[in-house]
Rosetta silent file (secondary structure, phi, psi, omega in degrees, C-alpha in Angstrom):
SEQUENCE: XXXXXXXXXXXXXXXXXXXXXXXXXXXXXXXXXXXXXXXXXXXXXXXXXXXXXXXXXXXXXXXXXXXXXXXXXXXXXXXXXXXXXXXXXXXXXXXXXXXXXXXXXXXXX
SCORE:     score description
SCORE:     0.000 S_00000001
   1 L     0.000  149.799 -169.096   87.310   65.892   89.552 S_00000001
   2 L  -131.835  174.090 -171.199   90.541   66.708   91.668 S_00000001
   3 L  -170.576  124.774 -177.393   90.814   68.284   95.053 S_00000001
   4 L    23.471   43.174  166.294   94.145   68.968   96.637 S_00000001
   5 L    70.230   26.492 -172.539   95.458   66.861   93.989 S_00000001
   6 L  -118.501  111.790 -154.820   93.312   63.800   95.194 S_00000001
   7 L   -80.590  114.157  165.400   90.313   62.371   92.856 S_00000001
   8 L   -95.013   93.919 -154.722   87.247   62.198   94.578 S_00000001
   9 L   -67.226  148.153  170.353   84.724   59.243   94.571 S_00000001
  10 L  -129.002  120.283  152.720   80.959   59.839   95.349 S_00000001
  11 L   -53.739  -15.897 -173.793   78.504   57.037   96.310 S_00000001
  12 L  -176.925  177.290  167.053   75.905   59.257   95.126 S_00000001
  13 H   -61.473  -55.761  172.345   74.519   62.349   94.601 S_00000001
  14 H   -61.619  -14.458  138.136   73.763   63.527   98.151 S_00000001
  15 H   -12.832  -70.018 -166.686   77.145   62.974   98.606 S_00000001
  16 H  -104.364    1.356  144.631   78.481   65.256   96.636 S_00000001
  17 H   -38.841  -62.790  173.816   75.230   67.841   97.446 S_00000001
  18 H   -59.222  -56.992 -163.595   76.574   67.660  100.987 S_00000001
  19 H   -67.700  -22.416  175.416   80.000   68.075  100.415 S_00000001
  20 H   -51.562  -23.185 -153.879   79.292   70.728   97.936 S_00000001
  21 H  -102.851  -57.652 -173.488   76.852   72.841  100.513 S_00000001
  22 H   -44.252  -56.266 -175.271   79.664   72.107  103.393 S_00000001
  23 H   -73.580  -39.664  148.918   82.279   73.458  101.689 S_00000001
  24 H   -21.606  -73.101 -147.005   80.209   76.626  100.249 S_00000001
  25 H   -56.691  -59.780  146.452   79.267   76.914  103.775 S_00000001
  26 H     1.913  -83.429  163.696   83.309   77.291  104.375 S_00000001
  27 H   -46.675  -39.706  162.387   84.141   79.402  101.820 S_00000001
  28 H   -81.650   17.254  166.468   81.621   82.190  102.938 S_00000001
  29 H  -105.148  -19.849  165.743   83.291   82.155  106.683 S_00000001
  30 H   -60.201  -34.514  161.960   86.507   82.527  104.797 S_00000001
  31 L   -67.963  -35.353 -170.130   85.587   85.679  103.015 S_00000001
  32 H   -67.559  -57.047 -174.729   84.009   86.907  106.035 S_00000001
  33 H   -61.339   -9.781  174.610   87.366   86.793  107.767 S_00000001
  34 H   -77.660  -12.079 -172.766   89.233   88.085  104.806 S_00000001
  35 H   -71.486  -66.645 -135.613   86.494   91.324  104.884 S_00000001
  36 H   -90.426  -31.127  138.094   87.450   91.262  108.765 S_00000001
  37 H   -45.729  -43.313  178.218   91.612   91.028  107.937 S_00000001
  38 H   -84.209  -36.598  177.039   91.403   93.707  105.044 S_00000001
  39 H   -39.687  -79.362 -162.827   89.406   95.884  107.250 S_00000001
  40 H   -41.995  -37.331 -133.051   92.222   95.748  110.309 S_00000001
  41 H  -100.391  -13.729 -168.728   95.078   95.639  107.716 S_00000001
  42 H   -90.892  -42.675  170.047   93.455   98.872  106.111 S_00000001
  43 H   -53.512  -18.483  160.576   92.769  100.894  109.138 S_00000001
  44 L   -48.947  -41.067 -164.092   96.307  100.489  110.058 S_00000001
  45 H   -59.079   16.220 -166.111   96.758  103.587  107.270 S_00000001
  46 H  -104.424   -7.588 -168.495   95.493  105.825  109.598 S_00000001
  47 H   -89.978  -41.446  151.863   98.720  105.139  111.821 S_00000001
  48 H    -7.060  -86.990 -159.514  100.793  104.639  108.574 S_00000001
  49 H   -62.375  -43.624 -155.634  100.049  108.104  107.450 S_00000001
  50 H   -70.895  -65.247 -168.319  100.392  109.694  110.992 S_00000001
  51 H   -61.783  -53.981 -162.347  103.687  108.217  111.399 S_00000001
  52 H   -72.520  -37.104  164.973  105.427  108.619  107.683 S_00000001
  53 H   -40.866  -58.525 -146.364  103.689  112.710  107.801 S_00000001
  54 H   -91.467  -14.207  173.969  105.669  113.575  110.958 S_00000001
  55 H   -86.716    1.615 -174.573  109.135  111.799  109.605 S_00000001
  56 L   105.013  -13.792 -166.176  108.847  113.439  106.410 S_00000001
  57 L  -109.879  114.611 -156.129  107.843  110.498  104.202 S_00000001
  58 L   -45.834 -178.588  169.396  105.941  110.320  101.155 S_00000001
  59 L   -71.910  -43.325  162.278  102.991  107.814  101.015 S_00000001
  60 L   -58.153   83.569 -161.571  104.712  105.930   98.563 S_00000001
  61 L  -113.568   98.552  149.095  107.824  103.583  100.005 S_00000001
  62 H   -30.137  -48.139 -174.669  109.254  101.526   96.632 S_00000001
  63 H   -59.048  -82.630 -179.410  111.513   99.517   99.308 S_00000001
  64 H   -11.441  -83.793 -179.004  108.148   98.725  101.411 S_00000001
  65 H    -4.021  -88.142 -140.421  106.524   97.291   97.917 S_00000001
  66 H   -63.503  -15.741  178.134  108.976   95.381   96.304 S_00000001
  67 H   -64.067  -55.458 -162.834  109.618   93.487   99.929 S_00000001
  68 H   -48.144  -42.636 -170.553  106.114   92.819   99.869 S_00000001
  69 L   -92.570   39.457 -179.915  105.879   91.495   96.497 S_00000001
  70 L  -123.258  -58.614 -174.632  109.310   89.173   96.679 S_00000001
  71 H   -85.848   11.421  131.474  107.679   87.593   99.703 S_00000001
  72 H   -62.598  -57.914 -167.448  104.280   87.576   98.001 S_00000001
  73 H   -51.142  -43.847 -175.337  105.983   85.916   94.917 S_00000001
  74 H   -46.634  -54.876  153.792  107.701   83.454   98.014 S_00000001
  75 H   -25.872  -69.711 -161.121  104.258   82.683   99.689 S_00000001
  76 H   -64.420  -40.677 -173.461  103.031   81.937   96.353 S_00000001
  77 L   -85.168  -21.122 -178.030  105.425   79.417   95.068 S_00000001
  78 L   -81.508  -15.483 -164.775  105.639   77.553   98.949 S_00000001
  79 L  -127.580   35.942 -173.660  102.099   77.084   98.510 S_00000001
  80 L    56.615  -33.539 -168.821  101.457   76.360   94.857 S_00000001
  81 L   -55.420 -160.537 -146.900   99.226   78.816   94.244 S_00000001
  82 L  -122.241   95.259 -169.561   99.292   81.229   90.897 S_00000001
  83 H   -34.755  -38.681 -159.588  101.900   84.147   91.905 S_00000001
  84 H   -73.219  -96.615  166.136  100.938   86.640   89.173 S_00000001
  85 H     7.242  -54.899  170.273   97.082   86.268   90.977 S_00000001
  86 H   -77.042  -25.106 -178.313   98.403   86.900   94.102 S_00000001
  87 H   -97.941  -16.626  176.631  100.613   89.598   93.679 S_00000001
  88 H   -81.892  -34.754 -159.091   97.647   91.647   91.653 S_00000001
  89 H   -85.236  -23.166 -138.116   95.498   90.948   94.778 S_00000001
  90 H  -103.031  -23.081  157.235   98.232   91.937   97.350 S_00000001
  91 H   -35.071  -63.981 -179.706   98.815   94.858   94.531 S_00000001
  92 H   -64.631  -36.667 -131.531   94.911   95.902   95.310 S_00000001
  93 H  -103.200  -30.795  176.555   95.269   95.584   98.949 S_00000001
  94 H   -89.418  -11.076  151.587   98.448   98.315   99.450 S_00000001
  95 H   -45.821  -56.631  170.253   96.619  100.890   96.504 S_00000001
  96 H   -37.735  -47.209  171.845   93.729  100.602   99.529 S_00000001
  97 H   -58.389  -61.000 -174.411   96.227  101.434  101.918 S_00000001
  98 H   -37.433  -68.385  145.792   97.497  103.770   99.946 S_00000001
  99 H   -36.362  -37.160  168.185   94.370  105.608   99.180 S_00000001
 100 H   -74.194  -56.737 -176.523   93.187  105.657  102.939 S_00000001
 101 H   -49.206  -69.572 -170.041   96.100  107.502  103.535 S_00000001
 102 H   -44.806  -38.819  165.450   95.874  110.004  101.167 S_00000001
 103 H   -44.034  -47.165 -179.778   92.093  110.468  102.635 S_00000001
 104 H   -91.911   -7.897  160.950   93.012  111.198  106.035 S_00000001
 105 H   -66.664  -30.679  171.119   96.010  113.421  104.798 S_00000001
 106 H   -56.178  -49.627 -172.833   92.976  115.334  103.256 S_00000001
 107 L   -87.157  -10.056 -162.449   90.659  115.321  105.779 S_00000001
 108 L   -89.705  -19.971 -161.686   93.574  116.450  108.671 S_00000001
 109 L   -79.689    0.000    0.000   94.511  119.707  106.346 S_00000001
C-alpha cells in the first residue's frame, strides 16, 4: 500500500482500523468545507450577474474560462494531481456559477 508515495507498515490490525477511521474521520471535515467553499464561491453569482448586467456583459466570459483552466491545468501539475479530473471538476463548479446567474437574471425580470 502507498501513501504520499511512502509504503506503510502496520503492527497489526487495529493499526490500520485506527488509521483508517482517523483519516475517514478527515476526509468528511474536508468535504464539509468544500460544501462550505462551493457554497460562498457560488453565491458570489449573485454579484457576478449584478455587475456583468449593468456593464453590458453576457454571462459567458471565454477570457474568464480559459484563465481559469490554464491555472487549473498549473495547480494540477504543481501538485501532482490528475489535470483532466480537475479541470472537469473546476468545469462543474463555473456551469454552477453560471446557472445561478442565469436564475437570478430570471427571477429580477
Amino acid at each position: 500500500m502507498k501513501s504520499n508515495g511512502e509504503s506503510k507498515h502496520f503492527e497489526n490490525n487495529e493499526e490500520a482500523e485506527i488509521l483508517l477511521k482517523e483519516s475517514r474521520k478527515r476526509i468528511d471535515e474536508i468535504d464539509n468545507a468544500l460544501f462550505d467553499l462551493i457554497s460562498q464561491r457560488t453565491a458570489l453569482a449573485k454579484d457576478i450577474v449584478f455587475s456583468k448586467d449593468y456593464l453590458g456583459l453576457p454571462i459567458y466570459d471565454k477570457d474568464r474560462e480559459e484563465a481559469i483552466h490554464k491555472k487549473i491545468e498549473k495547480l494540477s501539475k504543481e501538485n501532482n494531481l490528475d489535470s483532466e479530473i480537475i479541470d472537469q471538476i473546476f468545469s462543474m463548479l463555473t456551469k454552477l456559477s453560471k446557472n445561478m446567474q442565469k436564475q437570478i437574471l430570471k427571477e429580477e425580470c
